[in-house]
C-alpha positions as CSV (number, residue, x, y, z in Angstrom):
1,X,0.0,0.0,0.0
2,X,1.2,3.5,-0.8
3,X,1.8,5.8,2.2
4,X,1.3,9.1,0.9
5,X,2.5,12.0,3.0
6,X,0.8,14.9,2.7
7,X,2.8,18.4,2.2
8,X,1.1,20.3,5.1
9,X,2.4,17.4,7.0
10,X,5.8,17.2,6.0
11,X,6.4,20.8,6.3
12,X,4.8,20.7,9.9
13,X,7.2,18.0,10.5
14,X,10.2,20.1,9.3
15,X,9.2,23.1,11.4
16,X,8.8,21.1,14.7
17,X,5.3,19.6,15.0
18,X,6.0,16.8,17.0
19,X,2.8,15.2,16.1
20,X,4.2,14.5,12.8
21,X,7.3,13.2,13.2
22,X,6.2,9.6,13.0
23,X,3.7,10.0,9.9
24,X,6.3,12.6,8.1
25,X,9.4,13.3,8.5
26,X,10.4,9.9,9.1
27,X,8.6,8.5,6.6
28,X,11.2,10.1,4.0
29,X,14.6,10.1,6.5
30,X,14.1,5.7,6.0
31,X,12.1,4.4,3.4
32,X,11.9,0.9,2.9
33,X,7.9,0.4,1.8
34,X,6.2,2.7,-0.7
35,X,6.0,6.1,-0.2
36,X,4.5,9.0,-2.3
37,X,5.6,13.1,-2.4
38,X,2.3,15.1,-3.2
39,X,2.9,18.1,-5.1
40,X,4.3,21.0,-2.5
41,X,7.4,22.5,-1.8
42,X,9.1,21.3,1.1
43,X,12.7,21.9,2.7
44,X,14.6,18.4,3.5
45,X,17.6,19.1,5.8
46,X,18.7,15.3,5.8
47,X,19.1,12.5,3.8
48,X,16.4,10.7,2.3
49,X,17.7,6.6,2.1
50,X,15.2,4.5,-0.2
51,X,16.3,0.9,0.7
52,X,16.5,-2.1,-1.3
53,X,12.9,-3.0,-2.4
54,X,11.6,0.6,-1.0
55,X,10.0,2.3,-3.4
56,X,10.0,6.7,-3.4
57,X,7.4,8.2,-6.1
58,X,7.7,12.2,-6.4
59,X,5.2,13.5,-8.5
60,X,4.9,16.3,-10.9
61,X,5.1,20.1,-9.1
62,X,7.1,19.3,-6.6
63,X,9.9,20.7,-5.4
64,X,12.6,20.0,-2.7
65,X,14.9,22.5,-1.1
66,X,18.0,20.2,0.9
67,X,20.2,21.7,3.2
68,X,23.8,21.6,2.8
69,X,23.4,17.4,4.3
70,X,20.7,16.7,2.6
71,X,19.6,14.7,-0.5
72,X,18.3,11.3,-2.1
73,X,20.6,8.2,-1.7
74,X,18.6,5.4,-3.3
75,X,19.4,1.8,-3.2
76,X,15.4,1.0,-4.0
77,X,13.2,2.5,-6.9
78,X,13.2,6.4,-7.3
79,X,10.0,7.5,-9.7
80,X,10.5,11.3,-10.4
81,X,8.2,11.7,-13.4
82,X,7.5,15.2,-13.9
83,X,5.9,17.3,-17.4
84,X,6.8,19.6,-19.6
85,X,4.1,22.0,-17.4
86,X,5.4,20.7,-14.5
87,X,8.5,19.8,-13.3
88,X,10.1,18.3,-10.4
89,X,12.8,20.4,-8.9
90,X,15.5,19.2,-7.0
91,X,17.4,22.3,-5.2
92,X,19.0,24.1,-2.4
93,X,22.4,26.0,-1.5
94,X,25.2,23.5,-1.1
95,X,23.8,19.9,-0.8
96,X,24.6,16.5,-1.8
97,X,23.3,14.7,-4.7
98,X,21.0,12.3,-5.8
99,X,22.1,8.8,-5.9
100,X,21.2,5.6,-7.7
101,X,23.4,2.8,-6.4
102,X,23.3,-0.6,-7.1
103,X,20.8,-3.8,-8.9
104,X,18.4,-2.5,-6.4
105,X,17.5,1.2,-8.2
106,X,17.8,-0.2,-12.0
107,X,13.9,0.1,-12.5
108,X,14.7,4.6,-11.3
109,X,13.6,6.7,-13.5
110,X,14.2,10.7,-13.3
111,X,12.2,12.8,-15.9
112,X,11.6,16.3,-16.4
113,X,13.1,17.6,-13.3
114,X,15.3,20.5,-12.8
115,X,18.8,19.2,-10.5
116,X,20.8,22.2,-9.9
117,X,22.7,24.2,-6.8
118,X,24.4,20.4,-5.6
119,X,27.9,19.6,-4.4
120,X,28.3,15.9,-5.0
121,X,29.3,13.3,-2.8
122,X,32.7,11.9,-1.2
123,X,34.0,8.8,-3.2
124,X,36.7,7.1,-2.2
125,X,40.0,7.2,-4.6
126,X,41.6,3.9,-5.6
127,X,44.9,3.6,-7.0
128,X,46.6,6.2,-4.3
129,X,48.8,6.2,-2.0
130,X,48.4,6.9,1.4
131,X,49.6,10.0,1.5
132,X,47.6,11.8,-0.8
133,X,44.5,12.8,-0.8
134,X,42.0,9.9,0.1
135,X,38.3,11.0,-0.8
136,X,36.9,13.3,-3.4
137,X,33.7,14.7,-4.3
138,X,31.7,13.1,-7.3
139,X,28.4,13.9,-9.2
140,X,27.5,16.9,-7.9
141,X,24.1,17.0,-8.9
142,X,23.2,13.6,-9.7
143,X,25.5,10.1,-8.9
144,X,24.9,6.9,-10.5
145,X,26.3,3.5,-9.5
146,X,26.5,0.2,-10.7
147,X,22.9,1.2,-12.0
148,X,20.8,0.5,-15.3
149,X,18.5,3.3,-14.2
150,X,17.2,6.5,-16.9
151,X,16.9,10.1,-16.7
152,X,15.2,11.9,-19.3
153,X,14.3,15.4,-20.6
154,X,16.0,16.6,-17.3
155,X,17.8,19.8,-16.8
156,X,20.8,19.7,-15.0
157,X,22.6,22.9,-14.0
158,X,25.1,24.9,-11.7
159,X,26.4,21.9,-10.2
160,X,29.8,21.2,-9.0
161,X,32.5,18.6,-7.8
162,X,35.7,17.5,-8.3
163,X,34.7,14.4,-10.8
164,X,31.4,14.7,-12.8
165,X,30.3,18.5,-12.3
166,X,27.0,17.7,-13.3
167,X,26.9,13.4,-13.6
168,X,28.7,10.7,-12.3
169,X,28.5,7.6,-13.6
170,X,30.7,4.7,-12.3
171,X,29.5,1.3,-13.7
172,X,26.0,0.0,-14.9
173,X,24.6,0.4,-18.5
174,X,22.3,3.7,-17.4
175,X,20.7,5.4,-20.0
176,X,20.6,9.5,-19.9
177,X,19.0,10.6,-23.2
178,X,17.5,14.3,-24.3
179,X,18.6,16.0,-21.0
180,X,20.3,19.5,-21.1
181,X,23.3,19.4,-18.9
182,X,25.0,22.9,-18.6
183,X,27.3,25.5,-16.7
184,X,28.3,22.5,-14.4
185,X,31.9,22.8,-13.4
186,X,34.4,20.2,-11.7
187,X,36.4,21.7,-9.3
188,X,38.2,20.4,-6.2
189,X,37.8,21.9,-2.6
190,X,41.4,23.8,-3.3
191,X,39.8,25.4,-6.6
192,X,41.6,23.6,-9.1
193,X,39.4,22.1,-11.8
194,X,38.7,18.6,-12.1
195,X,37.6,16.0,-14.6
196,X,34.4,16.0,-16.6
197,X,32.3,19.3,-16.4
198,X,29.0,18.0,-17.7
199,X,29.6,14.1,-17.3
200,X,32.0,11.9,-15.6
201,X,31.6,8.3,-17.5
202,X,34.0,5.4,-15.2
203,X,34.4,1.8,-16.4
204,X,30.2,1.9,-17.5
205,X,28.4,1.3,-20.7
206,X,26.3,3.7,-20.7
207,X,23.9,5.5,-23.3
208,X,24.6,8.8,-23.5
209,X,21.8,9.8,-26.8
210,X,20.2,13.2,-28.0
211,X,21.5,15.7,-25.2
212,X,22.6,18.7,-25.7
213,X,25.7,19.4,-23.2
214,X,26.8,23.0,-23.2
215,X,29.1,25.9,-21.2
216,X,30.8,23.4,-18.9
217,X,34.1,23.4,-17.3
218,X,37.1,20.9,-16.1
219,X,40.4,20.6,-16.9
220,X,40.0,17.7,-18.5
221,X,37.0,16.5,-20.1
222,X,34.9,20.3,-19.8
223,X,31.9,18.2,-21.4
224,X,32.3,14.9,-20.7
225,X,35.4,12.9,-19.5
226,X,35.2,9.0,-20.2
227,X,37.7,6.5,-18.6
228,X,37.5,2.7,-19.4
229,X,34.2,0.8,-20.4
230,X,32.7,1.2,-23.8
231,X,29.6,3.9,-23.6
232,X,28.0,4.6,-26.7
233,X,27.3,8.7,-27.0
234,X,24.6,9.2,-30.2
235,X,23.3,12.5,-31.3
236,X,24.6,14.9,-28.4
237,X,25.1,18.3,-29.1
238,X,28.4,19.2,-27.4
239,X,29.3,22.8,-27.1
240,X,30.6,26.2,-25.8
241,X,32.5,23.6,-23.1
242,X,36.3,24.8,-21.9
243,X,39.2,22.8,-20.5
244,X,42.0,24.3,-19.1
245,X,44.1,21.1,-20.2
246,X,42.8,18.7,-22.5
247,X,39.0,17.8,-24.3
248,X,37.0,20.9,-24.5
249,X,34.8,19.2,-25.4
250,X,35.2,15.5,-24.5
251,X,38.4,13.7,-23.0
252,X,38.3,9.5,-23.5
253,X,41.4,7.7,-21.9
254,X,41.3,3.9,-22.0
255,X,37.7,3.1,-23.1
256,X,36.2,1.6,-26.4
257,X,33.8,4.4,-26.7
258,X,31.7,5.2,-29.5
259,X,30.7,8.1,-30.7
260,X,28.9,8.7,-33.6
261,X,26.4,11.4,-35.1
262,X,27.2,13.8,-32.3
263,X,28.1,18.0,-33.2
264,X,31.2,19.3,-31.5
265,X,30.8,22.8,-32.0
266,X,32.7,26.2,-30.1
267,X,34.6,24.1,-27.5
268,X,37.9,25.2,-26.1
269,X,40.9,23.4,-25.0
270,X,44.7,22.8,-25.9
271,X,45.3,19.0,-26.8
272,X,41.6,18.7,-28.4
273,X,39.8,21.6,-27.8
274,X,36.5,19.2,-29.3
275,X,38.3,15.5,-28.7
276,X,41.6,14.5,-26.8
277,X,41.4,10.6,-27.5
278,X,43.6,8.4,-25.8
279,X,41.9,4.9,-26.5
280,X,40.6,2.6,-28.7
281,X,37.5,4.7,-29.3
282,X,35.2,4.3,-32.6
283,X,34.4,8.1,-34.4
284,X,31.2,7.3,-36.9
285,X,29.6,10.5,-38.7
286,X,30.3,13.3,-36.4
287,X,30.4,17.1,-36.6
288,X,33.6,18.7,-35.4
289,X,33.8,22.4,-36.0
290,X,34.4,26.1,-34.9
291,X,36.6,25.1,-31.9
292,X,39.2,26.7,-30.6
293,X,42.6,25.6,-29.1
294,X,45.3,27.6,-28.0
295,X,48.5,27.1,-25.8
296,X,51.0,30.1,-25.0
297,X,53.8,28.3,-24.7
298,X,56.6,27.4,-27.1
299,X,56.1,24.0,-27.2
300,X,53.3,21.3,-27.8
301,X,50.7,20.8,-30.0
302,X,47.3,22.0,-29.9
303,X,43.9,20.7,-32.0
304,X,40.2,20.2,-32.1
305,X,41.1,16.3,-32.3
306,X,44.1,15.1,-30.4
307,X,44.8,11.3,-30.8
308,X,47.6,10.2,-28.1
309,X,48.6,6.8,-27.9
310,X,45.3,5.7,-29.6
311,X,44.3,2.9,-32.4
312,X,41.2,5.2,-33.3
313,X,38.9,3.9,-35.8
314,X,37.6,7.1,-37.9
315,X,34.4,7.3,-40.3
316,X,32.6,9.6,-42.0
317,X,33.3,12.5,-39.6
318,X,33.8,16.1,-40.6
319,X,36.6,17.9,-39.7
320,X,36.5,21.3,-40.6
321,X,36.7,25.3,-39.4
322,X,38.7,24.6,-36.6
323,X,41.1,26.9,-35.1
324,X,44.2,25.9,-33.5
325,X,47.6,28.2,-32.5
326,X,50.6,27.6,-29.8
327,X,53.6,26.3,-29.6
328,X,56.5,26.6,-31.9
329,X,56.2,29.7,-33.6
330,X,52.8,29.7,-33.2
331,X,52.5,27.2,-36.1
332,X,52.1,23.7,-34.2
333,X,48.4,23.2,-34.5
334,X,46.0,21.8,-37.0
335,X,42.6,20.5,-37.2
336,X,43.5,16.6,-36.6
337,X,47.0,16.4,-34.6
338,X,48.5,12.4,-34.3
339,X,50.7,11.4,-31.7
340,X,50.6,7.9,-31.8
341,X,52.4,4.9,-33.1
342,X,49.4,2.8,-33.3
343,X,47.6,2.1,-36.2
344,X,44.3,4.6,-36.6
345,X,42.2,4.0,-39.6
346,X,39.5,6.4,-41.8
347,X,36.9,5.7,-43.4
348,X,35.6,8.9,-45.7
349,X,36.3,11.3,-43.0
350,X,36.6,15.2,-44.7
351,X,38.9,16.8,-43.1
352,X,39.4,20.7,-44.3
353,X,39.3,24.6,-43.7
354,X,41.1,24.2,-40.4
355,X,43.5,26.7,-39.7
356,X,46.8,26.6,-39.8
357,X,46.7,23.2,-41.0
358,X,44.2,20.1,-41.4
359,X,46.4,17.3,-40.1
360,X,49.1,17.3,-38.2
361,X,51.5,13.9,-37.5
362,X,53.9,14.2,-35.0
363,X,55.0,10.3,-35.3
């Protein structure tokens, strides 16, 4: 049976009235049955855990403000199924994320809601020492893990953390299609920037189809930074993204991605102000134009498409009205740059009008 709690309720509840602490406010802090958000506003200054086989429907027009340790950590099913008209908001000055972790939330679905304002999680690194730095934050609007779940139509905005400004995603086969992610940013807690503005892809097959992805930062990866697995990225619109380093618009190290039928348009970066490839990744009928890279020093080459150490498989992508200038003399750019002594093969790509040059081999 679906216990529905009522908005004049929960906010009672979050204001003090004792009387519905039972019915309310715990209701969300633990849920491990079914439980439905009304329409309403309300302000959540905690957590809200939805356990393996809990179920947690928010329905269209509602919004929730969290406090700075609040947020939605879900290891059930999460139904947030707003409208067009009416969209579910997920807000509030400096709190966590939502999270979909594990078998338990693959039937979640998120869908026209607005996630903005959030600061990610702490993730534990691997592969470190114990000197350095143990934790960082990830996803800082929304987290997924080791999840099939979906999110849809959503906009997700002004988010921030160190990996995966706007999304995380660290194993599973989710599938985020027709979403606007924009003016995330990944930045660590000392201000430097961090790795995948928009979307932080790790060791997942995901589906990453019809989004448009736009005025995001990082240094590397300001749209979307992919390491290992073998995503598949279909009709994205990638553009106006920046990274300080490498891949404007998209860094890939290590993973078979493919990517195919997307627009790179009016990123910036310095090794691949659109691409910086550094894997076996597959590049089918894509759009790569009008970005800029540029490095003031006097060595190093810059590109919209850097391939490093990569056996990249190229077909039927356009190349074209790129601008890249740095390093020696100024003249060490060009719209394709190869640094790799592994085999990369083309299939029909055009590659022309990129200034100074079109391709550029180094090895």
């Amino acid at each position: 049976m679906s216990e529905k709690v009522e908005p004049s309720e929960l906010e009672a509840t979050l204001f003090g009235a004792s009387e519905f602490l039972e019915g309310g406010l715990e209701a969300l802090r633990s849920v491990d049955s079914y439980v439905t958000i009304l329409p309403g506003n309300y302000d959540i200054p905690f957590d809200i855990t939805v356990h393996p086989g809990g179920r947690l429907e928010i329905l269209p027009g509602t919004t929730l403000r969290f406090g700075p340790e609040g947020g939605i950590i879900s290891y059930g099913t999460l139904i947030a199924r707003g409208d067009k008209s009416d969209k579910i908001r997920f807000t509030g000055e400096g709190w966590r994320n939502i999270t979909l972790a594990g078998e338990g939330s693959n039937q979640s679905v998120l869908e026209h809601c607005i996630i903005e304002g959030g600061t990610g999680r702490s993730q534990r690194s691997t592969g470190r020492s114990q000197r350095s730095l143990a934790y960082f934050k990830a996803g800082g609007g929304l987290g997924i893990f080791d999840s099939s779940s979906e999110v849809l139509n959503c906009d997700i905005r002004h988010n921030s953390a160190r990996k995966g400004g706007g999304v995380y995603v660290s194993g599973g086969n989710p599938r985020l299609s027709n979403n606007k992610i924009h003016r995330n940013i990944a930045i660590s807690l000392e201000s430097r920037l961090g790795e995948g503005g928009g979307i932080y892809l790790q060791s997942s097959d995901a589906v990453i189809a019809g989004n448009t992805i736009d005025h995001n930062q990082a240094r590397l990866g300001g749209g979307i930074c992919i390491r290992r697995g073998k995503p598949t990225l279909t009709e994205n619109m990638i553009q106006h993204n920046s990274a300080s380093r490498s891949g404007g618009g998209i860094f890939i190290e290590y993973s078979n991605a493919i990517l195919s039928t997307n627009t790179f348009e009016y990123n910036e970066g310095k090794s691949g102000a659109a691409i910086h490839l550094d894997g076996p990744a597959t590049l089918e009928d894509n759009v790569i134009s009008y970005n800029r890279s540029e490095r003031n020093v006097v060595y190093g080459p810059v590109s919209a498409v850097f391939v490093q150490h990569s056996g990249c498989h190229f077909s039927g992508n356009t190349i074209s009205g790129n601008t890249s200038y740095g390093g020696i003399l100024g003249k060490r750019g060009a719209g394709l740059v190869l640094d790799s002594g592994r085999s990369i093969t083309f299939n029909g790509d055009r590659i022309f009008d990129n200034e100074p040059l079109d391709i550029l081999q180094l090895k």
